[in-house]
NUVO-483170 format. One record per residue (C-alpha): chain; x, y, z; residue number from 1. Coordinates in Angstrom, 3 decimals. Layout:
N
chain:A	px:X	py:Y	pz:Z	n:NUM;
...
% end
This chain:
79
chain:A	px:-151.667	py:74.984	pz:-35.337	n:1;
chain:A	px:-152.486	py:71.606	pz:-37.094	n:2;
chain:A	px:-155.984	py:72.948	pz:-37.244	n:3;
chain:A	px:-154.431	py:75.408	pz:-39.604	n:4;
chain:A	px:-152.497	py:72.953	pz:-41.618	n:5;
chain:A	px:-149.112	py:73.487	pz:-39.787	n:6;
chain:A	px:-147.036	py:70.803	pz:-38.968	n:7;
chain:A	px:-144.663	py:71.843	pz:-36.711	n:8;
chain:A	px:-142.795	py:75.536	pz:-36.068	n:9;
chain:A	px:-139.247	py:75.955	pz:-35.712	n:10;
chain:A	px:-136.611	py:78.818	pz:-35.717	n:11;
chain:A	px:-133.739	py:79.022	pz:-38.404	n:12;
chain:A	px:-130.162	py:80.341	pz:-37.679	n:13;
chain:A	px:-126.451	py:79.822	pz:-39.589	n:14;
chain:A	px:-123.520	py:79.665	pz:-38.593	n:15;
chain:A	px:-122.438	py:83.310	pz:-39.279	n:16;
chain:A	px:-125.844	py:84.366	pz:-37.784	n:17;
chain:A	px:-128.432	py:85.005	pz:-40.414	n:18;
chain:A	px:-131.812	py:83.935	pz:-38.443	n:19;
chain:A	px:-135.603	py:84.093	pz:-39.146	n:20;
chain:A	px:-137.700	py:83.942	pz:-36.096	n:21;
chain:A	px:-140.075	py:81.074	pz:-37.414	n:22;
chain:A	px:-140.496	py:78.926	pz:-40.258	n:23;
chain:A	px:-144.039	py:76.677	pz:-40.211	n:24;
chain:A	px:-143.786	py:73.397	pz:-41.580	n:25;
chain:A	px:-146.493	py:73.042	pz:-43.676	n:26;
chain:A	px:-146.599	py:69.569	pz:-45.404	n:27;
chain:A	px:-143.922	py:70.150	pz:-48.239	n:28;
chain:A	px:-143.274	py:73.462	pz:-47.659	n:29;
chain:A	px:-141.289	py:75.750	pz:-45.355	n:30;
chain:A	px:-142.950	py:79.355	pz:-44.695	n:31;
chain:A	px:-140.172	py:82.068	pz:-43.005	n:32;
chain:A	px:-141.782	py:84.591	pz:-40.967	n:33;
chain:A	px:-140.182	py:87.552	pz:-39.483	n:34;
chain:A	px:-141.382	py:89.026	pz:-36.085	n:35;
chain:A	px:-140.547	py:93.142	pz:-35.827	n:36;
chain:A	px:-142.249	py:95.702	pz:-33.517	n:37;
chain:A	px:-141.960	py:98.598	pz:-36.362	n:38;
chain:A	px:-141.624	py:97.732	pz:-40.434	n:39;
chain:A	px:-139.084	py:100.186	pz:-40.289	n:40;
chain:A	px:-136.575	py:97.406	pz:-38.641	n:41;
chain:A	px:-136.829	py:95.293	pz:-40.772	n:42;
chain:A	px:-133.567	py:93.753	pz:-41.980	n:43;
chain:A	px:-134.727	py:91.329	pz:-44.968	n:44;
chain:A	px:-131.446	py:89.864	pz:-45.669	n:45;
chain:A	px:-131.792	py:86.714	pz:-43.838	n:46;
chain:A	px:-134.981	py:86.292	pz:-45.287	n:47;
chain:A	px:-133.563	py:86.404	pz:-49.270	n:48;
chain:A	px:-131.182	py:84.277	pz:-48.067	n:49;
chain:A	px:-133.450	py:81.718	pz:-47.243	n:50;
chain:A	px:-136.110	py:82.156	pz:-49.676	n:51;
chain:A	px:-132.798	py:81.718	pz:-52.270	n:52;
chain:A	px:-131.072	py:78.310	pz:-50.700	n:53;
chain:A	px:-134.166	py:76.688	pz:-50.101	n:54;
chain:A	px:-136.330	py:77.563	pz:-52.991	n:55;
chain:A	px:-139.214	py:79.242	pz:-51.219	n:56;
chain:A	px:-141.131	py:82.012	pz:-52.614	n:57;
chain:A	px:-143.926	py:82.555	pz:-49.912	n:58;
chain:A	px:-142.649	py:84.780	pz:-46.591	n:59;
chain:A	px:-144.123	py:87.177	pz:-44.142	n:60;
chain:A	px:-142.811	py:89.896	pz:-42.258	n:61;
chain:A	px:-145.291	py:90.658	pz:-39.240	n:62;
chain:A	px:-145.105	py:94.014	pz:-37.555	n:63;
chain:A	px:-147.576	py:95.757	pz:-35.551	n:64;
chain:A	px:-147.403	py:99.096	pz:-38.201	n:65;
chain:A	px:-146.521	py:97.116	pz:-41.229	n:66;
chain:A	px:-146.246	py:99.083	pz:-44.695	n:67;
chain:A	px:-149.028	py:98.119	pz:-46.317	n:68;
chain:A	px:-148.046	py:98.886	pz:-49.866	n:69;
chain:A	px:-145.493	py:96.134	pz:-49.561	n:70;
chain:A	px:-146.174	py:92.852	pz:-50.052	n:71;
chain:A	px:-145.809	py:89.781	pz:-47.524	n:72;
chain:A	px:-146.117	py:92.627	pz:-44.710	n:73;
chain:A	px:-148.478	py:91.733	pz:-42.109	n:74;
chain:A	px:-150.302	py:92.494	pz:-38.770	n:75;
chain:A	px:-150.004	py:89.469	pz:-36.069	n:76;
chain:A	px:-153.208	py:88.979	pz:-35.933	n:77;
chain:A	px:-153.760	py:88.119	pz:-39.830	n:78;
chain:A	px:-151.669	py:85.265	pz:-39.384	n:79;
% end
């Protein structure tokens, strides 16, 4: 991953169970992404949650049918 520019990867859960499956550490930054099998599932809550207490605007949701209209929706492999 460093050859990528990522620092480390980590998971992110609170205490009344919001999670996000990963969050890259990228030098100054912390990038939430999402893992679903269908964009339909996907619950983006925990996400705006995030993205609002720690003042990051760039996130991914990765799904194997992801909607492409919508923004920050991605396949795996265009990670």
């Amino acid at each position: 991953m460093r050859k990528y520019g990522i620092d480390k990867i980590r998971f992110w859960r609170t205490i009344d169970k919001k999670e996000i499956d990963f969050i890259l550490l990228q030098k100054n930054k912390k990038i939430p992404i999402e893992v679903k099998l269908n964009s339909v599932q996907a619950n983006i809550s925990s996400l705006k949650y995030f993205i609002k207490n720690y003042n990051e605007k760039k996130f991914y949701i990765v799904a194997l049918d992801h909607q492409s209209e919508k923004q920050n929706y991605i396949y795996p492999w265009e990670i």
